[in-house]
C-alpha positions as CSV (number, residue, x, y, z in Angstrom):
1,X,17.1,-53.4,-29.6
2,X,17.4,-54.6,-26.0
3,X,16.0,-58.1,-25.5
4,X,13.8,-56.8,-22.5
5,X,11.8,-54.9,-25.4
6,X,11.3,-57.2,-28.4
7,X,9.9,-60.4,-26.3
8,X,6.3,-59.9,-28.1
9,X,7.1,-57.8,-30.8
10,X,8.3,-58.6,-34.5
11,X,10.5,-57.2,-36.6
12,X,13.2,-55.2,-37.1
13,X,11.6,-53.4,-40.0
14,X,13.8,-51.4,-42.1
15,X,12.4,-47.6,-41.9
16,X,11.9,-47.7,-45.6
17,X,9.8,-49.9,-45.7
18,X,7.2,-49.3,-42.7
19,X,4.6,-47.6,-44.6
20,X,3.9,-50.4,-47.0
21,X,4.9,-53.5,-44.3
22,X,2.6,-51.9,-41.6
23,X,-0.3,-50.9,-43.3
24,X,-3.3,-51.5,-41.6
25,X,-1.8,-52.8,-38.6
26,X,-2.9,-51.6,-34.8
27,X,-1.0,-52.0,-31.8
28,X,2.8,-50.7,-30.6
29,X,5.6,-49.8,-32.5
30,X,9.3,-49.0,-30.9
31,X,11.4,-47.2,-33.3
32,X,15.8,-47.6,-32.6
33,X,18.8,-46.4,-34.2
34,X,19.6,-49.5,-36.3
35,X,23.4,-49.5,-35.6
36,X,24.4,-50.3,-32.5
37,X,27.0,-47.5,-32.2
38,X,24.8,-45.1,-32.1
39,X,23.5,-45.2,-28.5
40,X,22.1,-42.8,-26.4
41,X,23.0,-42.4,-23.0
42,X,20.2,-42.4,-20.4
43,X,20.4,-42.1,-16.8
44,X,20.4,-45.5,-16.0
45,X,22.2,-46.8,-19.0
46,X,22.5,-46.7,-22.7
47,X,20.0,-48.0,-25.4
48,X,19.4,-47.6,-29.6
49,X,15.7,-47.1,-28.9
50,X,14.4,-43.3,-29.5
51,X,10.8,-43.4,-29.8
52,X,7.7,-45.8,-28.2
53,X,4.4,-45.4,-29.6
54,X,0.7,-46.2,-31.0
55,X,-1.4,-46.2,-33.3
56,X,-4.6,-47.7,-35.3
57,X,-2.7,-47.9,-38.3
58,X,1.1,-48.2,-37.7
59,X,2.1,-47.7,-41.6
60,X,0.2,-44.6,-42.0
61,X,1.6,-43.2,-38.5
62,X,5.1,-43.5,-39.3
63,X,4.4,-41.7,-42.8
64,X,2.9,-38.9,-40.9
65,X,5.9,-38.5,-38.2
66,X,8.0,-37.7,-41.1
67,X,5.6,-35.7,-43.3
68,X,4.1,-33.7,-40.8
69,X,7.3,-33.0,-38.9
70,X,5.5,-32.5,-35.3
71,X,8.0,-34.2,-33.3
72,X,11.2,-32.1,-34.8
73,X,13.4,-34.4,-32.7
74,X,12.1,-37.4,-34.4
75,X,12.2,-36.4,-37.6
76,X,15.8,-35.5,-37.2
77,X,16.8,-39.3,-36.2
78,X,14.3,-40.4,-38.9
79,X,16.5,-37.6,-41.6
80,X,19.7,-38.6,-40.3
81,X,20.0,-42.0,-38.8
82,X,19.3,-45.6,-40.4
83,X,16.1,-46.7,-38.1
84,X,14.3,-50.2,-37.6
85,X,10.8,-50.7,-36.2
86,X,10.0,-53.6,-34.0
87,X,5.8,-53.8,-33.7
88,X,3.3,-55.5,-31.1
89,X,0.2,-56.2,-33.1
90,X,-3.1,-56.0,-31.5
91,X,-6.1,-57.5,-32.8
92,X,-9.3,-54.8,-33.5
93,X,-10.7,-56.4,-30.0
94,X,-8.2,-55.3,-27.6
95,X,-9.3,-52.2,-27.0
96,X,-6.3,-51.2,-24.5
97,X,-3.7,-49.7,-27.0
98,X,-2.8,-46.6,-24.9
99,X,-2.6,-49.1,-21.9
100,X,-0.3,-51.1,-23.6
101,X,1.7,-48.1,-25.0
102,X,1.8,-47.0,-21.5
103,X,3.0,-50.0,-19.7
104,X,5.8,-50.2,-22.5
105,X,7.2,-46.6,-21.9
106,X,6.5,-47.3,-18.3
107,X,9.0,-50.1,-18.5
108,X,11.7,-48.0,-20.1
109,X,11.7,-45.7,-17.7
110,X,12.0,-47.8,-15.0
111,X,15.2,-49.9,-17.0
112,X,17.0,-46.7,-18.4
113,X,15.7,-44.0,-15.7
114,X,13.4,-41.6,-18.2
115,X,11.1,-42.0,-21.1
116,X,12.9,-42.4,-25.0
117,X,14.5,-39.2,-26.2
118,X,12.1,-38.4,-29.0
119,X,9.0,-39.1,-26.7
120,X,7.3,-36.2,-25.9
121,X,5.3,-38.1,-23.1
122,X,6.4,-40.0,-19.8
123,X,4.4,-42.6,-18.8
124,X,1.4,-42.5,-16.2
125,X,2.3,-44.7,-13.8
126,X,-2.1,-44.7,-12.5
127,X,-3.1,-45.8,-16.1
């Protein structure tokens, strides 16, 4: 995962083990390709990371991107590709998740030229 991403968050966090590692944790998660050869080319320039998002309770998010199959293109990467998970936990007080979510996407558009591939969402650049 690009440096300019991971500053505040931990991990990587092997795909297989997300539901039970990030149980109960709120805040941002960025999921990536975990090989680096395996990049996608955006407009600006290439990058492993396919999907930025939120969530109350990262652990039991993940579980339902795959079980529920909404997002079709992640659940393809998430069937096909080895995937890590870098997190930003935020404590029950912050009450600015989607602003932080936000302001993450916001700042990969504005590095690779357009929000992840598997996002289904682009930033709003008045939040």
């Amino acid at each position: 995962m690009p440096r300019s991403f991971c500053k505040n968050y931990t991990g990587p966090i092997k795909w297989d083990n997300v539901q039970s590692e990030l149980a109960e944790i709120r805040g941002i998660y960025i999921i990536s390709i975990s090989h680096k050869k395996y990049l996608i080319s955006y407009p600006r320039k290439k990058s492993n990371i396919i999907y930025i998002g939120r969530s109350e309770n990262i652990g039991k998010r993940l579980w339902e991107h795959y079980y529920y199959k909404k997002n079709w293109g992640l659940y393809n990467y998430i069937d096909y590709y080895p995937l890590n998970v870098h997190v930003m936990e935020l404590q029950h007080g912050n009450s600015n998740v989607k602003k932080h979510e936000n302001k993450t996407i916001l700042s990969f558009e504005n590095e690779y030229g357009c929000a992840p591939i598997c996002n289904l969402q682009t930033a709003n650049p008045d939040l």
